[in-house]
C-alpha positions as CSV (number, residue, x, y, z in Angstrom):
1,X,135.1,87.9,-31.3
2,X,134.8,90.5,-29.0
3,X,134.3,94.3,-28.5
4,X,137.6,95.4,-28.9
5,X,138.1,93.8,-32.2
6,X,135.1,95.3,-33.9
7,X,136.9,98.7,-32.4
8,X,140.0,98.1,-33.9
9,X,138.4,97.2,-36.9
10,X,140.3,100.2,-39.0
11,X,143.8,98.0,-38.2
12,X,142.7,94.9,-39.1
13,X,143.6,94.0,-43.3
14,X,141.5,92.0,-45.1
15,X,141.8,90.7,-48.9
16,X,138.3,90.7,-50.9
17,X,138.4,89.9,-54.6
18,X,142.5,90.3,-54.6
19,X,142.0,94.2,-52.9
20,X,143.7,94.6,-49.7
21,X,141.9,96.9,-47.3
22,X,140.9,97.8,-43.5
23,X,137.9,95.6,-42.5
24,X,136.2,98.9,-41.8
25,X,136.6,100.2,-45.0
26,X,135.5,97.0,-46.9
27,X,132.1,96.9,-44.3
28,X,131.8,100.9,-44.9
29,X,131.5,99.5,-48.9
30,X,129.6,96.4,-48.7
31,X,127.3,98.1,-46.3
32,X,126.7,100.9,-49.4
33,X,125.6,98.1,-51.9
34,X,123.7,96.4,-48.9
35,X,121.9,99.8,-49.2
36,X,121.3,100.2,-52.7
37,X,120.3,96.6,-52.7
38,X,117.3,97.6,-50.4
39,X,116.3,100.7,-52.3
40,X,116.3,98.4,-55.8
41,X,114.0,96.3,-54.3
42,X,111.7,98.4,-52.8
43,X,111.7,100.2,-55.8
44,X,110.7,96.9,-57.6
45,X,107.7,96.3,-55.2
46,X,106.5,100.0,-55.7
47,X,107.0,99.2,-59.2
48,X,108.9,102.6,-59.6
49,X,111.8,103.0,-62.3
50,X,114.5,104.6,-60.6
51,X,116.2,105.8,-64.3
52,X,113.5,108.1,-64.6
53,X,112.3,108.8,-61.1
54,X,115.3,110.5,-59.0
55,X,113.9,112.2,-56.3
56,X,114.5,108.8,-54.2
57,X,117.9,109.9,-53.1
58,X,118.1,110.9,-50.1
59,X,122.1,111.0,-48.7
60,X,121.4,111.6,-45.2
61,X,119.2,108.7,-44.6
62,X,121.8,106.1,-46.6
63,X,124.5,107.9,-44.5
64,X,122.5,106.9,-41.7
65,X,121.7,103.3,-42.6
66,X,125.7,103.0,-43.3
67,X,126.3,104.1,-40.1
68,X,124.4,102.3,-37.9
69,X,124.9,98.9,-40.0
70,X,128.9,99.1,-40.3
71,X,130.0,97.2,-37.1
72,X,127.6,94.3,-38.0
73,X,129.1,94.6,-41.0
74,X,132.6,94.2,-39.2
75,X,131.6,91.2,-37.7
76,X,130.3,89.6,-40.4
77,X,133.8,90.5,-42.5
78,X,135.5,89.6,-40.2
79,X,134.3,85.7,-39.3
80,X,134.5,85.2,-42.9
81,X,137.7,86.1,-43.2
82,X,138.7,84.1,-40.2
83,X,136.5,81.2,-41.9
84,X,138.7,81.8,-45.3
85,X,141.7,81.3,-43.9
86,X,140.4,77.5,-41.9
Protein backbone atom coordinates (compact mmCIF):
# COMPACT_ATOMS: atom_id res chain seq x y z
CA UNK A 1 0.00 0.00 0.00
CA UNK A 2 1.36 3.22 -0.62
CA UNK A 3 0.79 7.01 -0.20
CA UNK A 4 -1.16 7.58 -2.97
CA UNK A 5 -3.72 5.07 -2.12
CA UNK A 6 -4.48 6.24 1.41
CA UNK A 7 -4.92 9.76 -0.75
CA UNK A 8 -7.36 8.47 -3.01
CA UNK A 9 -8.96 6.92 -0.35
CA UNK A 10 -12.54 8.94 -1.07
CA UNK A 11 -12.53 6.78 -4.70
CA UNK A 12 -11.96 3.65 -3.42
CA UNK A 13 -15.58 1.46 -2.53
CA UNK A 14 -15.67 -0.80 -0.06
CA UNK A 15 -18.70 -3.23 1.20
CA UNK A 16 -19.03 -3.53 5.21
CA UNK A 17 -21.99 -5.42 6.62
CA UNK A 18 -23.76 -5.33 2.91
CA UNK A 19 -23.32 -1.10 2.88
CA UNK A 20 -21.33 0.10 0.00
CA UNK A 21 -19.30 3.19 0.78
CA UNK A 22 -15.91 5.23 0.16
CA UNK A 23 -13.11 3.76 2.34
CA UNK A 24 -12.84 7.22 3.76
CA UNK A 25 -16.16 7.44 4.77
CA UNK A 26 -16.40 3.89 6.42
CA UNK A 27 -12.73 4.87 8.45
CA UNK A 28 -14.29 8.56 9.16
CA UNK A 29 -17.28 6.10 11.04
CA UNK A 30 -15.31 3.34 12.50
CA UNK A 31 -12.90 5.83 13.69
CA UNK A 32 -16.16 7.63 15.67
CA UNK A 33 -17.08 4.39 17.51
CA UNK A 34 -13.19 3.81 17.93
CA UNK A 35 -13.73 7.14 19.87
CA UNK A 36 -16.64 6.53 21.86
CA UNK A 37 -15.07 3.13 22.61
CA UNK A 38 -12.19 5.09 24.46
CA UNK A 39 -14.36 7.57 26.27
CA UNK A 40 -16.69 4.30 27.66
CA UNK A 41 -13.83 2.92 28.96
CA UNK A 42 -12.26 5.59 30.53
CA UNK A 43 -15.40 6.48 31.85
CA UNK A 44 -15.52 2.81 33.41
CA UNK A 45 -12.09 3.27 35.13
CA UNK A 46 -13.16 6.67 36.57
CA UNK A 47 -16.07 4.85 37.55
CA UNK A 48 -18.25 7.83 36.12
CA UNK A 49 -21.92 7.08 34.64
CA UNK A 50 -22.06 8.93 31.48
CA UNK A 51 -26.26 8.86 31.48
CA UNK A 52 -26.18 11.11 34.23
CA UNK A 53 -22.89 12.99 33.87
CA UNK A 54 -22.76 14.92 30.33
CA UNK A 55 -20.40 17.45 30.59
CA UNK A 56 -17.84 14.86 29.03
CA UNK A 57 -18.63 15.92 25.54
CA UNK A 58 -16.40 17.71 24.15
CA UNK A 59 -16.79 17.89 20.02
CA UNK A 60 -13.68 19.60 19.21
CA UNK A 61 -11.37 17.18 20.82
CA UNK A 62 -13.40 13.85 19.20
CA UNK A 63 -13.23 15.94 15.98
CA UNK A 64 -9.74 16.04 16.55
CA UNK A 65 -9.08 12.42 17.46
CA UNK A 66 -11.14 11.63 14.10
CA UNK A 67 -8.98 13.59 12.30
CA UNK A 68 -5.76 12.60 13.09
CA UNK A 69 -6.75 8.73 13.28
CA UNK A 70 -8.64 8.53 9.80
CA UNK A 71 -5.78 7.60 7.35
CA UNK A 72 -4.64 4.71 9.83
CA UNK A 73 -7.97 3.99 9.73
CA UNK A 74 -7.69 3.80 5.76
CA UNK A 75 -5.06 1.54 5.90
CA UNK A 76 -6.44 -0.72 8.12
CA UNK A 77 -9.92 -0.76 5.84
CA UNK A 78 -8.31 -1.07 3.32
CA UNK A 79 -5.80 -4.38 3.90
CA UNK A 80 -8.90 -5.97 5.18
CA UNK A 81 -10.72 -5.49 2.42
CA UNK A 82 -7.91 -6.59 0.14
CA UNK A 83 -7.61 -9.69 2.78
CA UNK A 84 -11.58 -10.28 2.14
CA UNK A 85 -11.48 -10.62 -1.13
CA UNK A 86 -8.03 -13.52 -0.93
Amino acid sequence: MNVDSLKNAKNVNVTFKGEKMTAYNLARWLVLMESLDVITKSAEKMKVDLTKFTHWVKPLAIQKYIDERTYGMIAEVIVNEKTEDQ
